[in-house]
Structures are given as C-alpha cells and as structure tokens.
C-alpha positions, 0 to 999 in steps of 0.5 A, a space after each residue: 876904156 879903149 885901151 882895155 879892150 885892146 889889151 884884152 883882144 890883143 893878149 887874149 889872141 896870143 897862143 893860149 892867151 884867153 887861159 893867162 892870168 896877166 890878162 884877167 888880172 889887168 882886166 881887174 885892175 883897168 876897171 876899178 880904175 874906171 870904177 875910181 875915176 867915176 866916183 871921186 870919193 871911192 876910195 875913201 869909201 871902199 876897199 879892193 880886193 883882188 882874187 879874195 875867197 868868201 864863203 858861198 851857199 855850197 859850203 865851200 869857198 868862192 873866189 870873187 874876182 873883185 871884191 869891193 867892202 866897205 871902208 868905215 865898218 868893222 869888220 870891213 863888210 862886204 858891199 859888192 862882189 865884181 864878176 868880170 869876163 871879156 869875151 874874144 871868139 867862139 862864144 856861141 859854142 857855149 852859150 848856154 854854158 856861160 850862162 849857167 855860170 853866171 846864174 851860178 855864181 848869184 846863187 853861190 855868193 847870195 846863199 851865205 851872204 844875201 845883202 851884197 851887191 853882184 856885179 857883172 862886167 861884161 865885155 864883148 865885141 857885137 860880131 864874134 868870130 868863130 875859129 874852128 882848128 885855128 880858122 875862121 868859121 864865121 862872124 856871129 852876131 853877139 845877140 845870138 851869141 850871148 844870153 842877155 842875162 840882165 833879161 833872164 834874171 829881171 824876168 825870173 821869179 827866183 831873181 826878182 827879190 834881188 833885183 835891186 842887188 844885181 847889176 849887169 854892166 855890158 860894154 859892147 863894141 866893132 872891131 874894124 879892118 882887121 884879119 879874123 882868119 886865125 887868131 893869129 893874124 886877127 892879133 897880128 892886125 890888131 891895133 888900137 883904132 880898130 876898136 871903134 863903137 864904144 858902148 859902155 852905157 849900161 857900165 857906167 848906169 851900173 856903176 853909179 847906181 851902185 857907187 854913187 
C-alpha cells in the first residue's frame, strides 16, 4: 500500500502528472493487487477488466474503472464495478464537484444494472495542500476538503435501497518532512518514508465484505 501511495504522489506531482494515464492505470493494477492478496480464491472466482464500458442509466456507455464479474456464470455477470481516484492537492476548490461525480456515477451504473456492487477507492492524504499559480496557498484539512460520501449516501433516502450495494473504501495518510511549496519541489523531496500513518481500514472492511 505504501508503495501505491508514493507511486501516485510522486507521478501525479510531475508536470501534468494528475492528467496521465501511466498514473491511474497502475493505480488499477496496484489495488487488485491488494484486492487478490486479501482473497486467496479471487481469481478462481472472478475476472478483471480494465477501462471496460457498461451500459448506463443515460442511454450511453460508461467506463468503469474496474471491472469485477464473476468467473462461473454465463454470460460472465457483472459483480462489482471499482471506482478509484487518489487525490493529490487542490481538492477543496471542487469539492462539491467531486461529489457530484460520484453520486453521478451510482446513478449511471444502477440505472440498467441495478444488482451490481459499486465500490469507491479513495485515496487521500489528511492534510492537502492548495497550489495556486504553481504555489502553496495553504494545507487544508481532508475532512473540510472532501465530502464523506459514505455519510451522504446512508444518510440519503434515494441511496438506502442500496445501501448493501455501495461501498466506500477511503485510505487516508500524513506525508511528513517534505517541501509543499510548488509541486515541484513537494516531488522533488518526496520519498517513500515520508508517507506515514496508514489507514486503510475502511478498504479492507469494504474488501471483504464484498469478496470474502
């Protein structure tokens, strides 16, 4: 898990590095590397797809980050769709955006397939900070920085019916002694010690009770 996180920080802090595909694409690969190493019979149970298009409630095709269906049926159903992000700075400015993105996507992928599990990844560090023209503005606080949308959608009666279906596994952590001046020099300081303070609890709760 360490390793994850430091591969996203440090790939996502290069010039333009948060837009790269390299970057989310091993994201992918790193957590159903996690997923598999967790459930010793996975792969005898299930297939991965990666960047796999479904049909969603808007008439046109959505693309799931991961795709999870299950092995033994035929035609191989789908049994859970993993949506993964790792945030790296300047979240606050579009929280409520991010938000929306995700209640979003419940609604895309239930719409024309309303049996499937969702599963949100989430990683993101407990302080962020806040870059303005390439420079630091400030640290901010994840919980006032992201909405807890576990709380939104257990709490919101269009979401309860699904309650058992959406999961949401938020691994958080500090990043100590490094530069966060620019993003530059946060990258350039960077190493993988810096990341301390783990807490991938709600992950691997998430993880087996959907796999186990």
């Amino acid at each position: 898990m360490i390793q994850m996180i430091f591969n996203q920080l440090h790939k996502g802090t290069r010039k333009n590095g948060s837009r790269k595909s390299d970057r989310t694409d091993e994201m992918h690969r790193d957590i159903v590397s996690d997923i598999t190493e967790q459930i010793p019979d996975f792969d005898e149970k299930y297939i991965i797809e990666y960047e796999s298009k479904i049909s969603c409630a808007y008439g046109n095709k959505f693309t799931i980050d991961i795709l999870v269906r299950e092995r033994n049926t035929f035609p191989q159903k789908i049994h859970t769709v993993i949506l993964a992000k790792a945030f790296i700075s300047s979240v606050q400015k579009n929280r409520a955006n991010n938000a929306n993105t995700s209640i979003g996507e419940v609604i895309r992928v239930l719409g024309n397939n309303p049996d499937v599990n969702i599963f949100f990844v989430t990683i993101i560090p407990n302080k962020i900070p806040n870059y303005i023209d390439g420079f630091l503005k400030g640290l901010h606080d994840k919980d006032v920085s992201y909405v807890d949308l576990k709380k939104v959608m257990n709490d919101h009666p269009v979401f309860k019916p699904f309650k058992n279906q959406i999961y949401h596994g938020t691994i958080t952590y500090d990043v100590k002694g490094v530069d966060y001046n620019t993003k530059e020099t946060l990258h350039n300081t960077l190493k993988k010690e810096n990341i301390v303070n783990i807490d991938r609890n709600s992950f691997d709760k998430s993880v087996e009770n959907i796999f186990g």
